[in-house]
C-alpha positions in Angstrom: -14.0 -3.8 23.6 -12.2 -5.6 21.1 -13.0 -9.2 21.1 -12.2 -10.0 17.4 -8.9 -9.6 15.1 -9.4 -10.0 11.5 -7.2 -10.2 9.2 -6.3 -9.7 5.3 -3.9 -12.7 4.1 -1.3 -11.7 1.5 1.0 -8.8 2.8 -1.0 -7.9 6.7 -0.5 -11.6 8.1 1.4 -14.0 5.9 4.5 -12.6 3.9 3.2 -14.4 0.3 5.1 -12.1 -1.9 8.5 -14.3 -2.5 6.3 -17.2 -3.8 3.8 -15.0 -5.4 6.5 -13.3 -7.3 8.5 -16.4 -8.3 5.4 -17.6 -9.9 5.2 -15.1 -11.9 8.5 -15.1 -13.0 8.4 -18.9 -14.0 5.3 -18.3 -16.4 7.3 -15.3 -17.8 10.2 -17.7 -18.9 7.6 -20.1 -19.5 6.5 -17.8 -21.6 9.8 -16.1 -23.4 9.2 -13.2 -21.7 11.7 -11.3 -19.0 12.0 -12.0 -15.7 10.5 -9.0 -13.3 12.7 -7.7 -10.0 11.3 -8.3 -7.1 10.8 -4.9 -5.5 8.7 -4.5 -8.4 6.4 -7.3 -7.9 6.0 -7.0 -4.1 4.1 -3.6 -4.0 1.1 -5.8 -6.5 0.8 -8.8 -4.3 -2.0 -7.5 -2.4 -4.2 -6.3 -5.3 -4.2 -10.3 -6.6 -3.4 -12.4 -9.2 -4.7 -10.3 -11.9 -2.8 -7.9 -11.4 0.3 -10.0 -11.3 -0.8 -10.7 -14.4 -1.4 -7.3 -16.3 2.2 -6.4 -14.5 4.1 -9.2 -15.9 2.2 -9.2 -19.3 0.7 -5.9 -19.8 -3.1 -8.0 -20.7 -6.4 -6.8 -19.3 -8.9 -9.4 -18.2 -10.5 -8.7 -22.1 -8.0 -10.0 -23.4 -8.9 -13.7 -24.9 -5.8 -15.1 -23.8 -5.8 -14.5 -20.1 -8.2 -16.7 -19.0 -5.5 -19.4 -19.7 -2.8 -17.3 -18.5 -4.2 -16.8 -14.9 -4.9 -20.7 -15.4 -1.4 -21.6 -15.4 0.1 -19.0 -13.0 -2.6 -20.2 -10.5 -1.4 -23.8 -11.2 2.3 -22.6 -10.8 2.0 -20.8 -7.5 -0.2 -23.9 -6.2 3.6 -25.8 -6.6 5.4 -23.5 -4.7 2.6 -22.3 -2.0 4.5 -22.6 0.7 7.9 -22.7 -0.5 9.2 -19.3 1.0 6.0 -18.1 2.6 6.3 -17.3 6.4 4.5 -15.2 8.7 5.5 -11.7 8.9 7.3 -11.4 12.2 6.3 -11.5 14.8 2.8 -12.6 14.2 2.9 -15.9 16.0 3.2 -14.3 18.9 0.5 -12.0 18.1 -2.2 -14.7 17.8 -0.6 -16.8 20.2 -1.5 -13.4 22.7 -5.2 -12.9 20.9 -6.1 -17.1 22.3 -4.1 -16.3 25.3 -6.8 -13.2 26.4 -9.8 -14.9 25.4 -10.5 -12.9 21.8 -10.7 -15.2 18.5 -8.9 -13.9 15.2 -9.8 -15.0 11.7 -8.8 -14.4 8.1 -10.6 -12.0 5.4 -8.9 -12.8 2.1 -10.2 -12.2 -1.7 -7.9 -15.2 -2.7 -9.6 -17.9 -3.3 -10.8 -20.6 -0.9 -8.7 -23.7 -2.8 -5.1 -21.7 -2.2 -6.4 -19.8 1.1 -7.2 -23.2 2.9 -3.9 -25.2 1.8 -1.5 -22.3 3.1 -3.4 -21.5 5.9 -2.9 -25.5 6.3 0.9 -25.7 5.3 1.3 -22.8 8.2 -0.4 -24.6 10.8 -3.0 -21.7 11.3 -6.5 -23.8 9.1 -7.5 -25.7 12.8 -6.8 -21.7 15.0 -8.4 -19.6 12.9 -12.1 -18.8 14.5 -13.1 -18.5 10.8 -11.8 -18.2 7.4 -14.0 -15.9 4.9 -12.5 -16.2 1.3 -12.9 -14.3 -2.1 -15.6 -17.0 -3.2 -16.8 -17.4 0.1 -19.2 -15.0 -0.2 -21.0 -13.4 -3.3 -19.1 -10.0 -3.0 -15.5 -9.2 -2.2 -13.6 -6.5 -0.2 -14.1 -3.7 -0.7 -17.6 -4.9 -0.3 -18.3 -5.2 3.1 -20.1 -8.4 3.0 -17.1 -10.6 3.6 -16.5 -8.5 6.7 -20.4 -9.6 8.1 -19.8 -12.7 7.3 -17.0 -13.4 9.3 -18.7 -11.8 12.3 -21.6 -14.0 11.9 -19.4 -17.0 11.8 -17.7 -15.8 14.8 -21.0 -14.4 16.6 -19.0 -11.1 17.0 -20.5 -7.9 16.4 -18.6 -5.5 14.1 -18.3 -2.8 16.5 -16.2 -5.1 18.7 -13.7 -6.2 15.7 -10.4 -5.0 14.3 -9.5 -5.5 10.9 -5.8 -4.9 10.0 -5.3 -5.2 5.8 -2.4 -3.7 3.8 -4.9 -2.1 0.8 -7.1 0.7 0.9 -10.0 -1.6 -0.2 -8.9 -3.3 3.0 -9.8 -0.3 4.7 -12.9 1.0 2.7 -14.7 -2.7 3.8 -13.9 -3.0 7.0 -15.2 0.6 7.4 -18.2 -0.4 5.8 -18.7 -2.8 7.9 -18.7 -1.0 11.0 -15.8 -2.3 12.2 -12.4 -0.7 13.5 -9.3 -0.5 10.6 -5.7 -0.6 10.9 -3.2 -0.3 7.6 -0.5 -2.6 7.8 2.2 -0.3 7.0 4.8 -3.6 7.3 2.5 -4.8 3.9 2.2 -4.3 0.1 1.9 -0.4 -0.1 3.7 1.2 -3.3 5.5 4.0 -3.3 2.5 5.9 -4.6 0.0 4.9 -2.2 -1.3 7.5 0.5 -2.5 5.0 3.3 -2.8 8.3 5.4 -5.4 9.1 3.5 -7.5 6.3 4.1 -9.1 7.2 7.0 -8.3 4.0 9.0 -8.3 4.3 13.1 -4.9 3.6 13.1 -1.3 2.8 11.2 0.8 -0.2 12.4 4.9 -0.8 11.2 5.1 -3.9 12.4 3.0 -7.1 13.9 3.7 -6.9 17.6 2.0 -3.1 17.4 -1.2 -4.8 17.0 -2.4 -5.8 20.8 -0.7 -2.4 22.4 -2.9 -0.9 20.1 -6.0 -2.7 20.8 -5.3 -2.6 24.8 -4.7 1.0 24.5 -8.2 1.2 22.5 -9.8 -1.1 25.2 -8.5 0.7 27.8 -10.4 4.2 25.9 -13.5 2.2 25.8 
């Protein structure tokens, strides 16, 4: 049975983009550069700062000048964290069900653990979560599968009883990995030109409140 709900941060359980995106758009003018629409900028968020970065500026990580550049953007989104970030809908009730039936949820997240801890604490969530494994947490990141371990071992849950629900196909590739079961967040980050079909999760949600019908219906198969 399912005794553990995982989840991926930006785009599967908090809506990050608006913030994420406004960030950017401040170091563009900071910068002299154009400002980026939105609708543009949202389908990136969950494949991280970087590649905000190489969106907005069109720099690899060679370059000499990003280092600085993530630097700043970092330093500008830290500002405005929490300014229009909110949980996706719906998903208050979700883990307010997950304590309510005994299981424990937690957060797998390749953002780092200095921006991970203060929203999770701006949204209240830092003192519910049953664990909160971040992108320099451990020594690899998703897709690795050895954040995924690590949060069962901080949990003492075995992977074969745990859900992970992420909006990425390296989402997906670790949790598989890791033994555990996979849903796509189809409410998430997904471009246009993304085939989440074909990344072999157990399962495709469109919205939060999907989540615990699916796992009693996979319960109830168990």
């Amino acid at each position: 049975m399912i005794k553990a709900v995982f989840f991926d941060l930006d785009g599967t359980l908090a809506d990050t983009a608006p913030d994420l995106a406004m960030a950017l758009n401040d170091l563009l003018d900071e910068e002299r550069r154009p400002a980026i629409p939105f609708n543009s900028i949202r389908p990136v968020v969950s494949h991280g700062g970087n590649a905000l970065l190489r969106l907005g500026f069109n720099m690899e990580e060679s370059d000499p000048g990003f280092p600085a550049l993530r630097e700043r953007f970092l330093r500008i989104y830290e500002n405005r964290l929490h300014q229009d970030t909110n949980l996706f809908p719906g998903m208050d009730n979700v883990l307010a069900r997950i304590e309510s039936t005994g299981r424990v949820w937690g957060v797998i997240t390749n953002k780092p653990e200095w921006l991970t801890l203060s929203l999770l604490r701006k949204l209240g969530l830092e003192s519910r979560a049953a664990c909160i494994v971040c992108g320099d947490s451990v020594k690899e990141r998703k897709p690795h599968p050895a954040p995924m371990l690590h949060a069962c071992q901080l949990t003492s849950m075995q992977p074969a009883s745990s859900l992970y629900i992420g909006d990425a196909e390296r989402d997906i590739v670790a949790g598989k990995a890791a033994g555990m079961h996979t849903l796509v967040a189809l409410y998430g980050y997904i471009d246009n030109h993304e085939n989440p079909e074909t990344w072999q999760a157990d399962g495709m949600i469109s919205a939060p409140h999907e989540i615990m019908a699916w796992t009693d219906c996979l319960n109830q198969k168990l």
